[in-house]
RODO-2510 file (C-alpha; in nm, 4 decimals, decimal comma):
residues 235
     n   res          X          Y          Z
     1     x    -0,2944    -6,1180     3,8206
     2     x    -0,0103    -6,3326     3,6873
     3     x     0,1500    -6,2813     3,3053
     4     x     0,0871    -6,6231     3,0433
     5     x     0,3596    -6,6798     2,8521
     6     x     0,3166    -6,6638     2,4536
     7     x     0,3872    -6,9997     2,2535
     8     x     0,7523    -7,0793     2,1411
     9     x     0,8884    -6,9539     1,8113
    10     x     1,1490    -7,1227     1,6016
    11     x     1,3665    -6,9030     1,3625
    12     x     1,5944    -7,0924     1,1756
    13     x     1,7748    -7,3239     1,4576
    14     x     1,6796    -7,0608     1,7411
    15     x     1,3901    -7,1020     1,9783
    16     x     1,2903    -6,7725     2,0373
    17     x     1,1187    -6,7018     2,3974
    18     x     0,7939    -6,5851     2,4134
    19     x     0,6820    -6,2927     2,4971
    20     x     0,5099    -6,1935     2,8676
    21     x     0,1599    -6,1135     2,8176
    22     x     0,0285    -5,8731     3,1023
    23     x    -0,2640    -5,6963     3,1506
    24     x    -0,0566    -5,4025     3,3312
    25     x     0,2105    -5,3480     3,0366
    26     x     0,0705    -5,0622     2,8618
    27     x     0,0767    -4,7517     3,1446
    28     x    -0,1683    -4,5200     3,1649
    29     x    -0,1619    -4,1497     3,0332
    30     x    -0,0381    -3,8946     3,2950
    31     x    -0,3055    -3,6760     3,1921
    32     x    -0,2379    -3,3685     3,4577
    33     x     0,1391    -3,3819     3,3346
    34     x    -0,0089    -3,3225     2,9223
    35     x    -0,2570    -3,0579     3,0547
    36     x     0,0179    -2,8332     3,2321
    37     x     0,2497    -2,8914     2,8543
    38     x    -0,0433    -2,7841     2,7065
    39     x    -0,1663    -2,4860     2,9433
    40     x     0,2213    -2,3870     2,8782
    41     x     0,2320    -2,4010     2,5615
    42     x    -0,1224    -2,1982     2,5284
    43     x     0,0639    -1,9285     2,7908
    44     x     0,4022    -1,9142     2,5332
    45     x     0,1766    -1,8456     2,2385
    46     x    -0,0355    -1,5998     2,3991
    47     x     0,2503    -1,4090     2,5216
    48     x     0,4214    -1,4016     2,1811
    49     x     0,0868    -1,2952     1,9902
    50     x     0,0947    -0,9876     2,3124
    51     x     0,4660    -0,8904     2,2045
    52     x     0,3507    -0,8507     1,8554
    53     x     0,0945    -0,7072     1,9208
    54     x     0,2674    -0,4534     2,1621
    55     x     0,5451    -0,3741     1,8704
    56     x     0,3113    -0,3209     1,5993
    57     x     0,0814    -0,0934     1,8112
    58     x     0,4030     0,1073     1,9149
    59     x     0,5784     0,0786     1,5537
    60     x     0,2373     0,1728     1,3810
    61     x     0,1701     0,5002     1,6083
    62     x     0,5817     0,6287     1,5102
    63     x     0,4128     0,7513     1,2124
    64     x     0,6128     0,5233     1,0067
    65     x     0,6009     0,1680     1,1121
    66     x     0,7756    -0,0139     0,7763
    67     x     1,1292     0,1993     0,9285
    68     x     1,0390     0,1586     1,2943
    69     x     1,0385    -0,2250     1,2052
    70     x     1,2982    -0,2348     1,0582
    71     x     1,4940    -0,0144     1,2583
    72     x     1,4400    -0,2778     1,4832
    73     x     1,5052    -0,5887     1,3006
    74     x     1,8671    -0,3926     1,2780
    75     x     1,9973    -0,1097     1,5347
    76     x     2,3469    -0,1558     1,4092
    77     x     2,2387    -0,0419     1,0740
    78     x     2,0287     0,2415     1,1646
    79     x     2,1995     0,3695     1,4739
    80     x     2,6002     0,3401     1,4118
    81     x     2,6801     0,6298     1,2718
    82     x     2,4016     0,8367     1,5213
    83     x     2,7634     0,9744     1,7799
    84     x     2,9210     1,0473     1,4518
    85     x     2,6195     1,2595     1,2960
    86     x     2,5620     1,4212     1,6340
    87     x     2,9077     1,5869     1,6560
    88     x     2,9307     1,6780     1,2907
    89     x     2,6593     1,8584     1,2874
    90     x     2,7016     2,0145     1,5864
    91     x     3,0152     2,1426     1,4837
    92     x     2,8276     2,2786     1,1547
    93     x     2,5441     2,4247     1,4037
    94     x     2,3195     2,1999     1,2180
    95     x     2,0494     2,0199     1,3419
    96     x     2,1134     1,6308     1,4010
    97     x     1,8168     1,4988     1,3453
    98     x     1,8176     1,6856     0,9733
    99     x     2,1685     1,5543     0,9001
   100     x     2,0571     1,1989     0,9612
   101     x     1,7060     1,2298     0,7329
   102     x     1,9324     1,3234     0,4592
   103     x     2,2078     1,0322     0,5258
   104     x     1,8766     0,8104     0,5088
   105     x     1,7384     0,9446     0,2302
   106     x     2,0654     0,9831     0,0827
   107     x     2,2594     0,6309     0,1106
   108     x     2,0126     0,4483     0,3672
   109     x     2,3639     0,4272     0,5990
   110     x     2,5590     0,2673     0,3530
   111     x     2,8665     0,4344     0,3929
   112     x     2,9931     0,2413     0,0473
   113     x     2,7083     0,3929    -0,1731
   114     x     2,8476     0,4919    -0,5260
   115     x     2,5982     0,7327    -0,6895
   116     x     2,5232     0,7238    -1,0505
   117     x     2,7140     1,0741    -1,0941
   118     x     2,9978     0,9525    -0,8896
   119     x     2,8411     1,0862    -0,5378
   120     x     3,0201     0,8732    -0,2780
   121     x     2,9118     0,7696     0,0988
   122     x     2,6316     0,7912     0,3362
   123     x     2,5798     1,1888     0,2138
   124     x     2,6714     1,1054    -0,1262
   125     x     2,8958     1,3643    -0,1821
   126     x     2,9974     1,4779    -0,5260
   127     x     3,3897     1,5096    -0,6086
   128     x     3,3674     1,9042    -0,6875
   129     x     3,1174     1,9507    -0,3215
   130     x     3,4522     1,7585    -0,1557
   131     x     3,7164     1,9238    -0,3346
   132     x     3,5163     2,3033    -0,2399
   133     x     3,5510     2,1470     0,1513
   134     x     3,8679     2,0270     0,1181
   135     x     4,0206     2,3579    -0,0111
   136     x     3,8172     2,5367     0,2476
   137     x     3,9722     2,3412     0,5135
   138     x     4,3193     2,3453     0,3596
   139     x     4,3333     1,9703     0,3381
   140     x     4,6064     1,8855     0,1180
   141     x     4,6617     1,5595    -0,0776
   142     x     4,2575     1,5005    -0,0427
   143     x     4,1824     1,2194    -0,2251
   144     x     3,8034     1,2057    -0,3365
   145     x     3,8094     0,8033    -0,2542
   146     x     3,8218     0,9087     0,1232
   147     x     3,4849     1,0380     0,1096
   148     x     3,3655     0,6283     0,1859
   149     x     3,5198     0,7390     0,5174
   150     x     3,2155     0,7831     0,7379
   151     x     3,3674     1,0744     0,9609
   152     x     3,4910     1,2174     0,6647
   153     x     3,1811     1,2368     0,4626
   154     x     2,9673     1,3292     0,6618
   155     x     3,2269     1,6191     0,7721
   156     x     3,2282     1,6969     0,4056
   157     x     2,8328     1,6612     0,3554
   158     x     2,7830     1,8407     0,6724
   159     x     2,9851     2,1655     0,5825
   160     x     2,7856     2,1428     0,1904
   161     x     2,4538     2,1488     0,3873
   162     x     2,5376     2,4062     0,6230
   163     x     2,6718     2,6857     0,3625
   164     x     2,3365     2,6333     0,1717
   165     x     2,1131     2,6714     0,5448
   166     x     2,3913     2,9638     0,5380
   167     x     2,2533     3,1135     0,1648
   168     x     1,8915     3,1087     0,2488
   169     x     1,9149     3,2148     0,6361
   170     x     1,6533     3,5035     0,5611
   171     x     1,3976     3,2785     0,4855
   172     x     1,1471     3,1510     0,7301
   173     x     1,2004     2,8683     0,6391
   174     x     1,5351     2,8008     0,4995
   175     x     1,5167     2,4143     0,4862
   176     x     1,3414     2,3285     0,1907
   177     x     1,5509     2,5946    -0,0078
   178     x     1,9217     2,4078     0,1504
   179     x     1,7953     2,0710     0,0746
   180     x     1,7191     2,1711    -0,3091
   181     x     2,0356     2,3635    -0,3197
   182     x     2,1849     2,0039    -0,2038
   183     x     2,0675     1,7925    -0,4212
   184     x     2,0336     2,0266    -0,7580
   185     x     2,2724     2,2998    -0,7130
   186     x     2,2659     2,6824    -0,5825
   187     x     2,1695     2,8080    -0,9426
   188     x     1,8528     2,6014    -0,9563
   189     x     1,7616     2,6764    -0,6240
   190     x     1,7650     3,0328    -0,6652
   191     x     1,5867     3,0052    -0,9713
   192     x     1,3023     2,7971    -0,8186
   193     x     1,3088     3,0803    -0,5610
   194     x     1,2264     3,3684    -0,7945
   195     x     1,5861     3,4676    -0,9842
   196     x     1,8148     3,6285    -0,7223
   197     x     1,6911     3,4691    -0,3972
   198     x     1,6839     3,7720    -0,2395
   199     x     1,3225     3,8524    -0,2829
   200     x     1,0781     3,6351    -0,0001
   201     x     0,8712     3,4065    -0,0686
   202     x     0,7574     3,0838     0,0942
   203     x     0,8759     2,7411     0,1894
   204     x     0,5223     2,5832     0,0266
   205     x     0,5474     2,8173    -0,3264
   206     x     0,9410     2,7306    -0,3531
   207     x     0,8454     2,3719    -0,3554
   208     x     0,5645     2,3963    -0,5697
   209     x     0,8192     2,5633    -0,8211
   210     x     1,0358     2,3244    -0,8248
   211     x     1,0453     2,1365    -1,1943
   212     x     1,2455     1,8821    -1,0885
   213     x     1,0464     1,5541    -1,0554
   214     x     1,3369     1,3906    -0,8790
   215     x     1,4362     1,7438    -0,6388
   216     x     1,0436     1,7669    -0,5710
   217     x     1,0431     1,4278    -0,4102
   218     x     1,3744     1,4537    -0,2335
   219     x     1,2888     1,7668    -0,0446
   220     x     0,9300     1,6366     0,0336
   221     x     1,0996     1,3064     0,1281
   222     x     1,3822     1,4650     0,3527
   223     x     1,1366     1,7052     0,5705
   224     x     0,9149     1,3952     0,5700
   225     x     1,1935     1,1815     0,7428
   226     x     1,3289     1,5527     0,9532
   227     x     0,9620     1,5156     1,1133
   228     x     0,9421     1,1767     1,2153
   229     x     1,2858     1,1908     1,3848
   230     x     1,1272     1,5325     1,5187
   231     x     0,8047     1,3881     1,6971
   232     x     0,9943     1,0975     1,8515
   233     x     1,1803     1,2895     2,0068
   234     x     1,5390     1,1400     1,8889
   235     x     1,7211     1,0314     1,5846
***
């Protein structure tokens, strides 16, 4: 069928052409092409909603899906220091997985942490805790600003924790006694324990002694994290 011809427009002093009116100017829509976007675009979406659904099954049956998140959301955070806490505390016959639920609970890995009492790096370690490890090790010249040193605070940190898993080695249970010995001193400890330590009792009573709001939660919050690393099977 042929194409008419619109009238002529003037503009001004210029004839404008018309325009070519045809039945077959507007194509139609390629309507298999707009199903397959669409069946795509369905397939994309499902997948995604799968993959979240997938993480927060797996993140939510860790036991503690708010870190397993964002353990994800950033390895490099979470996981640098993991070669470095292995081989300290194997050198301190300490368990790995303990040393790294006390950096977390500790500094969350922020090996630039500056505690309220002056604690310093990812194990927060106090100046007289460094200066005890750096005479023990004959370190001259130790300067407590080099405990911001990753390697060196948690070689610090690590020796600390291991001499109080050392002072309460005939309990069953020596862990909850070292952490509170960490975090509030050998004297409290021992006082939570009974007086001189030496007499047994167990891990549940010595936490239930222990008057320290603050302690309290730190030990409970430490074993907490020691067990989660424990039942995945890795740090």
């Amino acid at each position: 069928m042929g194409c008419e011809r619109g009238p002529f427009l003037r503009w001004g002093q210029r004839t404008l052409q018309p325009l070519r009116q045809c039945e077959g100017d507007f194509l139609e829509p390629n309507w298999a092409s707009l199903r397959m976007i669409r069946f795509v675009f369905k397939f994309i979406i499902c997948l995604l909603l799968a993959g979240a659904v997938g993480i927060g099954l797996v993140a939510f049956r860790s036991g503690d899906p708010f870190y397993t998140l964002f353990e994800w959301l950033s390895p490099a955070r979470f996981q640098q220091y993991d070669p470095l806490i292995h081989a300290v505390s194997t050198a301190n016959k300490l368990d790995p997985m303990l040393v790294k639920a006390v950096v977390w609970r500790e500094s969350r890995f922020d090996p630039r942490k500056l505690g309220g009492a002056g604690e310093r790096g990812l194990m927060q370690v106090s100046e007289i805790a460094a200066q005890d490890w750096a005479q023990e090790n004959k370190l001259e010249n130790f300067r407590v600003e080099e405990l911001f040193d990753p390697k060196t605070n948690l070689e610090a940190g690590a020796w600390y924790l291991q001499r109080a898993m050392l002072h309460w080695q005939a309990a069953r249970d020596p862990t909850p006694f070292a952490l509170a010995e960490y975090n509030a001193g050998a004297s409290r400890a021992q006082r939570w324990a009974g007086g001189d330590g030496k007499r047994p009792i167990s891990a549940s009573a010595f936490q239930k002694n222990i008057d320290f709001p603050g302690t309290k939660k730190y030990v409970e919050s430490v074993i907490d994290r020691y067990r989660f690393y424990q039942r995945r099977g890795r740090m």
